[in-house]
C-alpha positions as CSV (number, residue, x, y, z in Angstrom):
1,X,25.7,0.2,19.0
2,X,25.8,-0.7,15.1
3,X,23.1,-0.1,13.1
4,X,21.4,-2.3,11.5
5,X,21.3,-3.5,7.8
6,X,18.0,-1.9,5.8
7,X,16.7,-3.8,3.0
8,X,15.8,-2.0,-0.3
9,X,12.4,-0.5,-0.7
10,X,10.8,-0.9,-4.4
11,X,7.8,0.8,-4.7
12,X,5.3,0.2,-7.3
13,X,2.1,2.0,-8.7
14,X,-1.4,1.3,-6.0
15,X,-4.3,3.0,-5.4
16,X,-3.8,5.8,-2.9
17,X,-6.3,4.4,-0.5
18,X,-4.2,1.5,-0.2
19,X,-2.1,1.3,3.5
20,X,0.1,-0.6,5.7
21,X,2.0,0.2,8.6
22,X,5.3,0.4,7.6
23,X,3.7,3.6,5.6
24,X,3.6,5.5,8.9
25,X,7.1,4.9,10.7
26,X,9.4,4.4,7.6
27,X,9.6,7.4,5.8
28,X,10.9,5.4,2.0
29,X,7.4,4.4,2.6
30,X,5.2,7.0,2.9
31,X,4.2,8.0,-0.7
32,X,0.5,7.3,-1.2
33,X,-0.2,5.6,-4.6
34,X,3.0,4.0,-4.2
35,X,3.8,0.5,-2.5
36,X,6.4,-2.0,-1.7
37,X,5.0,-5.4,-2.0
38,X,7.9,-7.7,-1.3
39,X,6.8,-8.9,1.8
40,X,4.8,-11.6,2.6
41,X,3.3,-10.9,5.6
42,X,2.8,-7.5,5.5
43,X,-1.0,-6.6,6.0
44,X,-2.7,-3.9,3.6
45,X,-5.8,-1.8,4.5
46,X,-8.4,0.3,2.6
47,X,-8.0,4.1,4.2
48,X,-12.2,4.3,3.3
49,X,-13.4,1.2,5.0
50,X,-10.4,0.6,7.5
51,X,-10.2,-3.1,6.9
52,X,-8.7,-6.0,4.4
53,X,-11.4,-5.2,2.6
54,X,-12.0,-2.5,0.7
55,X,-15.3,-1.0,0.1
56,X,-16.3,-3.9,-2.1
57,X,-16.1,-6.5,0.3
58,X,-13.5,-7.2,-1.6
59,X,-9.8,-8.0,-0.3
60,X,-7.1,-5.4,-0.1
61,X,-3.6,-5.4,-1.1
62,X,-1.3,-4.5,-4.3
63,X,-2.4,-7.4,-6.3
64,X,-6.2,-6.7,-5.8
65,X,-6.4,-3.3,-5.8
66,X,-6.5,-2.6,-9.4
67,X,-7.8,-0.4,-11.8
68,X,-10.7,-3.0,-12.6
69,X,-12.3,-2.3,-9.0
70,X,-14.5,0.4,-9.0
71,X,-13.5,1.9,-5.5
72,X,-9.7,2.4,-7.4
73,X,-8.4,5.4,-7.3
74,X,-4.5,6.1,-9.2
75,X,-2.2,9.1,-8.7
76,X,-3.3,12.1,-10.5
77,X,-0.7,13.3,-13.1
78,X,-0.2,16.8,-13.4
């Protein structure tokens, strides 16, 4: 059996509460605060609300999840 080809993982800044469920089967993935957004299908969630919509009633994903939503919360630098 040959294995098959992986594509590159590029992971950008989030908010922590941000998931999907690639998060929880590929381990490249896994970082909270940290997300790859090159797909176009992929489906975020809020971790709080469970839903494409976060706390807010606002959608979820890396390009609405920003620091300008109240419910945001960033990686903690040491």
């Amino acid at each position: 059996m040959s294995e098959s080809p992986t594509r590159d993982v590029s992971l950008k800044p989030a908010c922590i509460n941000l998931r999907h469920k690639l998060m929880y089967v590929d381990e490249r993935q896994e970082t909270p605060g940290r997300v790859d957004d090159s797909s176009d299908t992929r489906v975020f969630f809020c971790k709080h609300s469970l839903d494409v919509l976060g706390n807010d009633g606002e959608p979820v994903g890396p390009g609405y999840c920003t620091p300008s939503r109240t419910c945001y919360c960033g990686i903690r630098q040491p």
